[in-house]
Predicted model as a PDB file, atoms N, CA, C, CB and O in Angstrom, pLDDT in the B-factor column:
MODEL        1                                                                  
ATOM      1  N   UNK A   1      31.414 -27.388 -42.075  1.00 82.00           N  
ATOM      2  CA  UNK A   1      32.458 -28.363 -42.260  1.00 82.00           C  
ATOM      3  C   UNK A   1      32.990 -28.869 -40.912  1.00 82.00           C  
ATOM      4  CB  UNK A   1      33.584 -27.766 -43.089  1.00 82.00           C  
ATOM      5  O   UNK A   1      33.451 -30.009 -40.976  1.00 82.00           O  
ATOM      6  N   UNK A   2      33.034 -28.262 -39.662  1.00 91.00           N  
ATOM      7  CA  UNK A   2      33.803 -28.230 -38.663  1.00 91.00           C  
ATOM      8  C   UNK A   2      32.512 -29.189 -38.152  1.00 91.00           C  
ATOM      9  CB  UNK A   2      34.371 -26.712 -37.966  1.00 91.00           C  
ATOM     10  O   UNK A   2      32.918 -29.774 -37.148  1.00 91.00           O  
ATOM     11  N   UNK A   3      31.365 -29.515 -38.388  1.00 92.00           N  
ATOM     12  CA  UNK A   3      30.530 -30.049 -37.567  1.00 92.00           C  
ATOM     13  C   UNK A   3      30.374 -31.030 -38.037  1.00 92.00           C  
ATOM     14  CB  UNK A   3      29.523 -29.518 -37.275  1.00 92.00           C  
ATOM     15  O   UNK A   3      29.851 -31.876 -37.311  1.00 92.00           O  
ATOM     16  N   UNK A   4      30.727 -31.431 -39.443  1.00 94.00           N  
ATOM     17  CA  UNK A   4      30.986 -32.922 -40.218  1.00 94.00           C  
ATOM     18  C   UNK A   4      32.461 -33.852 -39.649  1.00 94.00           C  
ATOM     19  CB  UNK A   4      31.250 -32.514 -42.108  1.00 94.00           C  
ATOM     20  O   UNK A   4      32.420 -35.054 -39.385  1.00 94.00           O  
ATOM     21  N   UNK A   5      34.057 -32.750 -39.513  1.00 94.00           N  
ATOM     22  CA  UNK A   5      34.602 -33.355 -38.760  1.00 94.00           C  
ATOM     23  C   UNK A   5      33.911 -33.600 -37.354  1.00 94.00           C  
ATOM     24  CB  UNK A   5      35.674 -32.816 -38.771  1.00 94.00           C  
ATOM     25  O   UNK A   5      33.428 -34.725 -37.229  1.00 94.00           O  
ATOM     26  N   UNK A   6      33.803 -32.899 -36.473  1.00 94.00           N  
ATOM     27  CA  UNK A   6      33.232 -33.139 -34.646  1.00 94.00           C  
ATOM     28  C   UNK A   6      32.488 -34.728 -35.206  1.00 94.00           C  
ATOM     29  CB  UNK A   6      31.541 -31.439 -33.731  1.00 94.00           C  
ATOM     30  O   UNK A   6      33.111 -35.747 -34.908  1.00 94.00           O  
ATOM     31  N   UNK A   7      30.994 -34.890 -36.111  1.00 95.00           N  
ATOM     32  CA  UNK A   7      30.486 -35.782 -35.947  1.00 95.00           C  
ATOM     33  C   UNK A   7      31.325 -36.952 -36.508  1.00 95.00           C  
ATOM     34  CB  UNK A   7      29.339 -35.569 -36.335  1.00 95.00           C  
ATOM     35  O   UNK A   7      30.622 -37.617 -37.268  1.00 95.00           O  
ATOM     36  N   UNK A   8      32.094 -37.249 -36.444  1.00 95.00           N  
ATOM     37  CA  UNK A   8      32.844 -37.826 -37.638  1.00 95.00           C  
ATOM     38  C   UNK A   8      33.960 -38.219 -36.650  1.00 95.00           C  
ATOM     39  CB  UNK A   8      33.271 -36.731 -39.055  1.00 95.00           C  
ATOM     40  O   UNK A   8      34.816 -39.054 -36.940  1.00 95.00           O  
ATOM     41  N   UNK A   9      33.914 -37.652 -35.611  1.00 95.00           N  
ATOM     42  CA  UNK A   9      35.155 -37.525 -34.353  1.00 95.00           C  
ATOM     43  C   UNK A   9      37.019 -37.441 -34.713  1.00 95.00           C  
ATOM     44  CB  UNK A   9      34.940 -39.125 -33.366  1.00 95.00           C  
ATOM     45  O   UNK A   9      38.055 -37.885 -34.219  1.00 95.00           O  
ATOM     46  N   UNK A  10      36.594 -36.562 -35.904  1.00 95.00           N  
ATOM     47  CA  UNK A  10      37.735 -36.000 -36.721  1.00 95.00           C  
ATOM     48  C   UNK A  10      38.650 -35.146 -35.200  1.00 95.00           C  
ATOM     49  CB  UNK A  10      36.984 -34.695 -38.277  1.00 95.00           C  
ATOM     50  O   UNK A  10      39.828 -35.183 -34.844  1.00 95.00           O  
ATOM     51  N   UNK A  11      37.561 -34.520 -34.695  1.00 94.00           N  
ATOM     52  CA  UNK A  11      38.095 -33.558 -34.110  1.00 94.00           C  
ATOM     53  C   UNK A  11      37.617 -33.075 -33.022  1.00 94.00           C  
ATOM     54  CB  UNK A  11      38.210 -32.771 -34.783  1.00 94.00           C  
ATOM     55  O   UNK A  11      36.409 -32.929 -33.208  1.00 94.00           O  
ATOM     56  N   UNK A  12      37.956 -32.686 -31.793  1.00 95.00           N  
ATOM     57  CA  UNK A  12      37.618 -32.552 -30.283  1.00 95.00           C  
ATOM     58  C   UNK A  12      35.790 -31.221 -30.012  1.00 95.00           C  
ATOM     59  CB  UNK A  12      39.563 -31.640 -29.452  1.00 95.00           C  
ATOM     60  O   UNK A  12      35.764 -30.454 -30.974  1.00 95.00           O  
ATOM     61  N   UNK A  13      35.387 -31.132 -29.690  1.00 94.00           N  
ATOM     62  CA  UNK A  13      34.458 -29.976 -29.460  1.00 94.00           C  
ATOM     63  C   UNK A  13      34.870 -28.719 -28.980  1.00 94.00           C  
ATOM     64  CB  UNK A  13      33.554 -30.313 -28.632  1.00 94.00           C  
ATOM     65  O   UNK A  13      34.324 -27.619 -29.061  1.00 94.00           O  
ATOM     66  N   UNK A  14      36.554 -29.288 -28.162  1.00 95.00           N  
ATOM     67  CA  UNK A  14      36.670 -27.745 -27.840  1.00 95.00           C  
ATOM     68  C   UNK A  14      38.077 -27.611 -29.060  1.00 95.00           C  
ATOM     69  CB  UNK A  14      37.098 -27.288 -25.742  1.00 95.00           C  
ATOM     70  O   UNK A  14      39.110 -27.096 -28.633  1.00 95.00           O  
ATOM     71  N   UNK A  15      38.049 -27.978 -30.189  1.00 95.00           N  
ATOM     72  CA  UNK A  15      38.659 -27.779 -31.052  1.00 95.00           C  
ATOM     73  C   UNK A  15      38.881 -25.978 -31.450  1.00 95.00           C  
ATOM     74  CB  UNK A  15      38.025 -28.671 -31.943  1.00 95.00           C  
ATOM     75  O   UNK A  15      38.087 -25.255 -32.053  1.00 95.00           O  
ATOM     76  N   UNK A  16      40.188 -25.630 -30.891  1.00 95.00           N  
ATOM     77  CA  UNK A  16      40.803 -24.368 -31.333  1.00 95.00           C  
ATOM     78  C   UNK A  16      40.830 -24.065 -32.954  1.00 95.00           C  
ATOM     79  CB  UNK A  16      42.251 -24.388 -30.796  1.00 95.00           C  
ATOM     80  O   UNK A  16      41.580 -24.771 -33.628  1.00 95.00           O  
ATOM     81  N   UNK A  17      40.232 -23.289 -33.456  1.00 93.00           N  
ATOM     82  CA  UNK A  17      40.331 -22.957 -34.850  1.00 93.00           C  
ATOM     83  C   UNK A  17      41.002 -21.816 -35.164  1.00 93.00           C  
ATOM     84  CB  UNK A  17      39.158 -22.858 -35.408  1.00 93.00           C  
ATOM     85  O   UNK A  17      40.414 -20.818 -34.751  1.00 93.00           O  
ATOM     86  N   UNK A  18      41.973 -21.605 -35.718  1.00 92.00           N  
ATOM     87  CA  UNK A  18      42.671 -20.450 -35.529  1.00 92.00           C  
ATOM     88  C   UNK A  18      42.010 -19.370 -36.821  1.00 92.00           C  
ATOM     89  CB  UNK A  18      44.412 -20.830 -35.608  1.00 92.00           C  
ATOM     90  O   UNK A  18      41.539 -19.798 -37.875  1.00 92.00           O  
ATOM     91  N   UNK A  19      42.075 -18.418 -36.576  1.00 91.00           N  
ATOM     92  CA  UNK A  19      41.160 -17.291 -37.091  1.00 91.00           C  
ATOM     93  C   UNK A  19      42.200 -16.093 -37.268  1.00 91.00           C  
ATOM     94  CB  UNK A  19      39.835 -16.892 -35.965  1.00 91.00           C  
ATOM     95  O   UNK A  19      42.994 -15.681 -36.422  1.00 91.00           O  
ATOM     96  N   UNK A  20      42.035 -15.701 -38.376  1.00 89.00           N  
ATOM     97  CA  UNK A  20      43.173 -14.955 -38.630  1.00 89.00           C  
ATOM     98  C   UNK A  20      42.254 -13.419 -39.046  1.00 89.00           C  
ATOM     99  CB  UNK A  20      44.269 -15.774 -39.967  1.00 89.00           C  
ATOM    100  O   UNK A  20      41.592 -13.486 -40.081  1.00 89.00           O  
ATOM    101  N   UNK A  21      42.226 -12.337 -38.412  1.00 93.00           N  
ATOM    102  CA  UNK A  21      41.224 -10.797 -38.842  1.00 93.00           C  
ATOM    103  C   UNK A  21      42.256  -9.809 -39.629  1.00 93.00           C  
ATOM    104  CB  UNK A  21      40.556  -9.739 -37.158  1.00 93.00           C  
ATOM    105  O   UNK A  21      43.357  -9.311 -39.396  1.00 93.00           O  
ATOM    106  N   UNK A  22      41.335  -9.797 -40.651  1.00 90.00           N  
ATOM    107  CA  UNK A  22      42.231  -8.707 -41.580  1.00 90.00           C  
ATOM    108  C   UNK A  22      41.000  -7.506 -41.958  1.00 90.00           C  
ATOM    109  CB  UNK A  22      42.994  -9.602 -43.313  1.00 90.00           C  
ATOM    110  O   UNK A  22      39.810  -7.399 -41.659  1.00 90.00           O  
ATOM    111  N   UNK A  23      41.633  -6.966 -42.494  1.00 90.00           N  
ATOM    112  CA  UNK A  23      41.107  -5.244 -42.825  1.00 90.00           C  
ATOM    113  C   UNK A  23      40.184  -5.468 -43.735  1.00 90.00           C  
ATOM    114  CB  UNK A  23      42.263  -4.044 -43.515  1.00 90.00           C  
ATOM    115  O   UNK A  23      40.318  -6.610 -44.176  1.00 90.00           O  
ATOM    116  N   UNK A  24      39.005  -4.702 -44.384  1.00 85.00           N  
ATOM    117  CA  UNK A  24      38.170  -5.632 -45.378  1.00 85.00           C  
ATOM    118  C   UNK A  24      38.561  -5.481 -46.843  1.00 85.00           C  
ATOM    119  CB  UNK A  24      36.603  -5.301 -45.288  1.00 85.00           C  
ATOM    120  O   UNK A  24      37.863  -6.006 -47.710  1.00 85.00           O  
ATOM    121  N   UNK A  25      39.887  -4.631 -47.214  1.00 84.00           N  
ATOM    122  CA  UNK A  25      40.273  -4.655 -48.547  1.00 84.00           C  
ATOM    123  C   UNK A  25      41.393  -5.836 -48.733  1.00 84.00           C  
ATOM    124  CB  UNK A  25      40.802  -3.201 -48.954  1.00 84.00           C  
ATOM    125  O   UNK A  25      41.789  -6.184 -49.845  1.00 84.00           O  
ATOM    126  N   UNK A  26      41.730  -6.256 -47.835  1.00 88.00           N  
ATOM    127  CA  UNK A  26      42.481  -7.458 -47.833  1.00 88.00           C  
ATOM    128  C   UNK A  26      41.547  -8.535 -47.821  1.00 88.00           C  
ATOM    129  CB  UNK A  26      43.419  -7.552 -46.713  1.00 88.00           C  
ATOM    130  O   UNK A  26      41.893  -9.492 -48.514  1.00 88.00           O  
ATOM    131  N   UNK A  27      40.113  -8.677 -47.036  1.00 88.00           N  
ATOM    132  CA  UNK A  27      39.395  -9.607 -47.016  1.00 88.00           C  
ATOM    133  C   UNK A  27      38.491  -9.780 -48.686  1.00 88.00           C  
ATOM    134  CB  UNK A  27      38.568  -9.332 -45.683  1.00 88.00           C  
ATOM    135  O   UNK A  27      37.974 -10.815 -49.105  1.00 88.00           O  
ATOM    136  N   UNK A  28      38.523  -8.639 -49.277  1.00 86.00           N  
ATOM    137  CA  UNK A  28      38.029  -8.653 -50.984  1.00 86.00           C  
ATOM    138  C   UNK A  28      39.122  -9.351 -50.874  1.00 86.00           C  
ATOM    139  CB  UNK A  28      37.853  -7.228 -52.224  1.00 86.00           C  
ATOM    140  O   UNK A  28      39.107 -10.404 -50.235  1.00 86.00           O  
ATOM    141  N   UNK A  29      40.223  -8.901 -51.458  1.00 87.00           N  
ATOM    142  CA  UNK A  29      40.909  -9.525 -52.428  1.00 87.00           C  
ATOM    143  C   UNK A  29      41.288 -11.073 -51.907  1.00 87.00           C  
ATOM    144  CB  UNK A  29      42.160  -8.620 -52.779  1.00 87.00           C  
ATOM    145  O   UNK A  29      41.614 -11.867 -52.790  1.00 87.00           O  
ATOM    146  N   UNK A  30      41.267 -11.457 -50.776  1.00 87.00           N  
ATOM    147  CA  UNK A  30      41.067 -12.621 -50.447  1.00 87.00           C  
ATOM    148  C   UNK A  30      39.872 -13.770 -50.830  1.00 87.00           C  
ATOM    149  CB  UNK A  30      41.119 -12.387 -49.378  1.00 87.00           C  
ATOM    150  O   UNK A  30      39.914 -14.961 -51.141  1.00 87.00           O  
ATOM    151  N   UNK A  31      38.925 -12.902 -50.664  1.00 84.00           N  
ATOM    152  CA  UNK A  31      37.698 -13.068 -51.381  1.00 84.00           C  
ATOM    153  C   UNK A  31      38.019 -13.362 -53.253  1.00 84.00           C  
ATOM    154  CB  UNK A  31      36.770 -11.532 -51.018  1.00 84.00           C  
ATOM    155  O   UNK A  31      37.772 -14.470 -53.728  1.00 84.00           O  
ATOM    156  N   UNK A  32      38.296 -12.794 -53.691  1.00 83.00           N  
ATOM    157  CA  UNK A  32      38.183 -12.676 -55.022  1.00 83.00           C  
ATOM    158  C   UNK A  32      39.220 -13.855 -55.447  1.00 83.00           C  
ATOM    159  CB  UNK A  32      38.501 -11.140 -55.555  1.00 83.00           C  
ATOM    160  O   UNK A  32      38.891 -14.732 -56.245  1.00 83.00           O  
ATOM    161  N   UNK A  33      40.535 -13.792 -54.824  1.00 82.00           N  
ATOM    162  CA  UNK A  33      41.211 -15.372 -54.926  1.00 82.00           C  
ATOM    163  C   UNK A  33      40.599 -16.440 -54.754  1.00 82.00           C  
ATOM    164  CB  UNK A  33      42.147 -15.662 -54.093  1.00 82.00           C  
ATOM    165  O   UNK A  33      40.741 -17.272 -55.650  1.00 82.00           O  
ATOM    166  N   UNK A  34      40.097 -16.647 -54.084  1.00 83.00           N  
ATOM    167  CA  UNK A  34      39.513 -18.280 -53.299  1.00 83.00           C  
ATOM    168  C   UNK A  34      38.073 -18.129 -54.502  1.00 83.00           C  
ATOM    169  CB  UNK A  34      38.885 -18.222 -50.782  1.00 83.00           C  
ATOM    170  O   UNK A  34      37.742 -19.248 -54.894  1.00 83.00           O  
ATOM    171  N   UNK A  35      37.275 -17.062 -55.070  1.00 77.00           N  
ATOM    172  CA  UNK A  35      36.500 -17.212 -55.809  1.00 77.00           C  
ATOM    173  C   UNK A  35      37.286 -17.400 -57.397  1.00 77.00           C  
ATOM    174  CB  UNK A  35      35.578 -16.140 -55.524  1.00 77.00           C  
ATOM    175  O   UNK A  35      36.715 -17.984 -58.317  1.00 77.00           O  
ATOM    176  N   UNK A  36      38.160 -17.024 -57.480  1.00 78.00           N  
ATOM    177  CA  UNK A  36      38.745 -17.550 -59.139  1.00 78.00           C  
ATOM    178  C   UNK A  36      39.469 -18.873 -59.087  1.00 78.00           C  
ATOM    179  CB  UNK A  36      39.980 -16.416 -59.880  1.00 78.00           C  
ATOM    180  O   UNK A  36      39.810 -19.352 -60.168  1.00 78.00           O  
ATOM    181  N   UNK A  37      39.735 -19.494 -58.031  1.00 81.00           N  
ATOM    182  CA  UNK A  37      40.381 -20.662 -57.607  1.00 81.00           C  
ATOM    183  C   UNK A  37      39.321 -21.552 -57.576  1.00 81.00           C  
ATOM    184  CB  UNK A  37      41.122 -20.571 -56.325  1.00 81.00           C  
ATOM    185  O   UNK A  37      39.584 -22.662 -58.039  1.00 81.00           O  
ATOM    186  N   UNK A  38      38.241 -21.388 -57.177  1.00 78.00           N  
ATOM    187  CA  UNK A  38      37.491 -22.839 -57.128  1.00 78.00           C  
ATOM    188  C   UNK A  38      36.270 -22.739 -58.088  1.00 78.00           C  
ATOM    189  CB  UNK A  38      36.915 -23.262 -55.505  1.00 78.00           C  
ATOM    190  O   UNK A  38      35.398 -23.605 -58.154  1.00 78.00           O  
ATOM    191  N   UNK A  39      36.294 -21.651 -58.791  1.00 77.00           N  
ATOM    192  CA  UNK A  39      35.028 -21.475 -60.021  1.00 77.00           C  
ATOM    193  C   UNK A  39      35.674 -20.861 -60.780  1.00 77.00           C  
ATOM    194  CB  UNK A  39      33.597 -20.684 -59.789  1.00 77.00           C  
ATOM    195  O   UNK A  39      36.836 -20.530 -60.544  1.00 77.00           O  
ATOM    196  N   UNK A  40      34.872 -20.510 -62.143  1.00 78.00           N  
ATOM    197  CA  UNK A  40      34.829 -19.271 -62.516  1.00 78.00           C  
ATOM    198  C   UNK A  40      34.067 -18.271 -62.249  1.00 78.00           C  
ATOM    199  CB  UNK A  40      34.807 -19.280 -63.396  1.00 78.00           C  
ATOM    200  O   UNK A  40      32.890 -18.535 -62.005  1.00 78.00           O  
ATOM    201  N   UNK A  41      34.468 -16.978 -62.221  1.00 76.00           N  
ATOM    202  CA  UNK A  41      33.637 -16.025 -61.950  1.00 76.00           C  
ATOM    203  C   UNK A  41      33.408 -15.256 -63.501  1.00 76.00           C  
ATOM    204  CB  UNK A  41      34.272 -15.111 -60.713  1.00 76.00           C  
ATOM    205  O   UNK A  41      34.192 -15.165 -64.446  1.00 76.00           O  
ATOM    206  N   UNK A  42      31.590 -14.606 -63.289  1.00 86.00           N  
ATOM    207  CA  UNK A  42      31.334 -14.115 -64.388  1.00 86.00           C  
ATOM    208  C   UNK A  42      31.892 -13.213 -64.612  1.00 86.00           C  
ATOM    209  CB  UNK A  42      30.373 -13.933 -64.597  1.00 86.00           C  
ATOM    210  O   UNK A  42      31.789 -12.226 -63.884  1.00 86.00           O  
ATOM    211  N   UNK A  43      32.616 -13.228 -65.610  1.00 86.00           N  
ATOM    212  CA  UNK A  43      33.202 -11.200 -66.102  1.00 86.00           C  
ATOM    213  C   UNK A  43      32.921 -10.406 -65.614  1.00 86.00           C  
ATOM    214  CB  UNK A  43      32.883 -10.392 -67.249  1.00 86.00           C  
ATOM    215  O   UNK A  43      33.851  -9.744 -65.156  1.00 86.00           O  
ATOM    216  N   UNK A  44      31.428  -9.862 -65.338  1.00 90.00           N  
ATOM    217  CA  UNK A  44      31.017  -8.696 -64.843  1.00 90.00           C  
ATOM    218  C   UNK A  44      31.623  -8.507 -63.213  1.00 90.00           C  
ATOM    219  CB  UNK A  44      29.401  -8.701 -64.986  1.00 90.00           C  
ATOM    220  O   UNK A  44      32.184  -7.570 -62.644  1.00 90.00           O  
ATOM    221  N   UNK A  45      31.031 -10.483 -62.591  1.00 85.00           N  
ATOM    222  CA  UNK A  45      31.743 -10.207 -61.244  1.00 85.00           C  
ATOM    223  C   UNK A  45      33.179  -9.726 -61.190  1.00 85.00           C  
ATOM    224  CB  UNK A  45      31.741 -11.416 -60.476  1.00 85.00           C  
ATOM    225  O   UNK A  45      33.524  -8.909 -60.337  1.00 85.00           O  
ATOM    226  N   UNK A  46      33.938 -10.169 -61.998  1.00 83.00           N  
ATOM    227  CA  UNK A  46      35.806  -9.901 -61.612  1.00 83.00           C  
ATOM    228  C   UNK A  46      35.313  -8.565 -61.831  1.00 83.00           C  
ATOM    229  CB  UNK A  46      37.468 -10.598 -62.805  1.00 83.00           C  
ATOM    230  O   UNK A  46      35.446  -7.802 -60.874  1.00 83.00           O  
ATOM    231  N   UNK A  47      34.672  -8.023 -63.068  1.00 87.00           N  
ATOM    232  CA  UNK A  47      35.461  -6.454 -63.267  1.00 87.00           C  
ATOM    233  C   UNK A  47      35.518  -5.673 -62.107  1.00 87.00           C  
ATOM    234  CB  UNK A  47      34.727  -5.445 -64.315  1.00 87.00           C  
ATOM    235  O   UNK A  47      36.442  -4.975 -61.689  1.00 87.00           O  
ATOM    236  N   UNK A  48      33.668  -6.024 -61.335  1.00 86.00           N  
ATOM    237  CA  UNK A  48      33.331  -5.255 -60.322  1.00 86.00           C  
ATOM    238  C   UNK A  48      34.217  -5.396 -59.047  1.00 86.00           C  
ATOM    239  CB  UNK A  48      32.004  -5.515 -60.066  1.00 86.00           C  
ATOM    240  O   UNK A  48      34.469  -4.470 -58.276  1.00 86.00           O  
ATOM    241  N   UNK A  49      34.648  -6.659 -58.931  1.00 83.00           N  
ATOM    242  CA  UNK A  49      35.526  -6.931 -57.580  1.00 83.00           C  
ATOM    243  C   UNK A  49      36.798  -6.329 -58.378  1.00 83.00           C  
ATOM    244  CB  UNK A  49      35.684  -8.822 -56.890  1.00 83.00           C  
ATOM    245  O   UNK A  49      36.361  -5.220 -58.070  1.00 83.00           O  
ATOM    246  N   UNK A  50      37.888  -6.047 -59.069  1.00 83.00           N  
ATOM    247  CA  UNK A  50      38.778  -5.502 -59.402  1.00 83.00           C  
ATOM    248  C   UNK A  50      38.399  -4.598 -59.218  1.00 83.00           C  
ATOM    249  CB  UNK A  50      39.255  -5.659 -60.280  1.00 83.00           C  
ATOM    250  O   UNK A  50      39.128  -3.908 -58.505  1.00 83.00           O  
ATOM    251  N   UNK A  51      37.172  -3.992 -59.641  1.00 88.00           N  
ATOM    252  CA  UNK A  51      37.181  -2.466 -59.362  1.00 88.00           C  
ATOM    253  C   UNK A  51      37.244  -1.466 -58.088  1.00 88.00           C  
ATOM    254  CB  UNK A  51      36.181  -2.144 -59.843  1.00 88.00           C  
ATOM    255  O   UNK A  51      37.787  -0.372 -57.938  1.00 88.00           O  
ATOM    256  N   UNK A  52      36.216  -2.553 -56.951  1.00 84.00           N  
ATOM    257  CA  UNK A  52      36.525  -2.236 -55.780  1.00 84.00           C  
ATOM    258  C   UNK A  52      37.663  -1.963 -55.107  1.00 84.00           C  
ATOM    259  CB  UNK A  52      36.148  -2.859 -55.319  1.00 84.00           C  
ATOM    260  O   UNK A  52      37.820  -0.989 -54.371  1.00 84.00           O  
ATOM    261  N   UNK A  53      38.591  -2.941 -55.381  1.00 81.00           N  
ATOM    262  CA  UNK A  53      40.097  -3.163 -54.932  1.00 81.00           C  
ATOM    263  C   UNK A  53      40.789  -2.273 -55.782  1.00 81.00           C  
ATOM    264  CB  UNK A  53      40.701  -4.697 -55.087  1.00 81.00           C  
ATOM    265  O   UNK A  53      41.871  -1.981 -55.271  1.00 81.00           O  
ATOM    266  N   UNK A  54      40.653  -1.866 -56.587  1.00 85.00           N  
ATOM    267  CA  UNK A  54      41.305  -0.560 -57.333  1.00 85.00           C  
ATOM    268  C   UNK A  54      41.007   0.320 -56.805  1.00 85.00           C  
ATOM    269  CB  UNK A  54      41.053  -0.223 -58.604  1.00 85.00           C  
ATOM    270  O   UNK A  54      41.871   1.111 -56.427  1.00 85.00           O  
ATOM    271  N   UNK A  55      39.677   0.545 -56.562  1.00 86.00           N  
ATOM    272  CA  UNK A  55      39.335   1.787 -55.597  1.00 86.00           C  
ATOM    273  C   UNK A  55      39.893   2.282 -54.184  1.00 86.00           C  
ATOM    274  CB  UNK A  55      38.097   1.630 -55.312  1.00 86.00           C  
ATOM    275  O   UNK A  55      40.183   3.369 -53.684  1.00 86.00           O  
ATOM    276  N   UNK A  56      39.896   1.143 -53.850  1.00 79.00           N  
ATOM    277  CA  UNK A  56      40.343   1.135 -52.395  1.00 79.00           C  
ATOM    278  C   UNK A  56      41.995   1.280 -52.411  1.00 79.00           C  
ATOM    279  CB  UNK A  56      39.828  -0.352 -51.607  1.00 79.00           C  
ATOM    280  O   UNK A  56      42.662   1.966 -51.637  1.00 79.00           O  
ATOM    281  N   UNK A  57      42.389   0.602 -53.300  1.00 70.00           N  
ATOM    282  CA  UNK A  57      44.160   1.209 -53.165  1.00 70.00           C  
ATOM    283  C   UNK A  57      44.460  -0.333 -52.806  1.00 70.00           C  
ATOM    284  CB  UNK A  57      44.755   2.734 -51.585  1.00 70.00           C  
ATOM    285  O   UNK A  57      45.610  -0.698 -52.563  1.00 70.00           O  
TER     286      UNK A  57                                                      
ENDMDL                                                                          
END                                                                             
């Protein structure tokens, strides 16, 4: 996406992208939002990603 803005001259090359690092049970469940937000996910997937994140606390 960042290379459709640049060509597009949306945006500079030395364009700062800010990047935010989190722990990877925060990055599931981050994960699992942005996947029920722009699809559906199959049943089996939620149960298994709930389950992970249950696991993990």
């Amino acid at each position: 996406m960042l290379n459709i803005l640049l060509s597009a001259g949306a945006i500079a090359p030395d364009y700062a992208v800010p990047v935010k690092i989190v722990g990877d049970g925060v990055a599931e469940v981050i994960s699992v939002i942005e996947n029920l937000q722009t699809e559906s996910m199959h049943p089996a997937d939620q149960i298994m990603s709930f389950s992970r994140i249950s696991a993990s606390g």
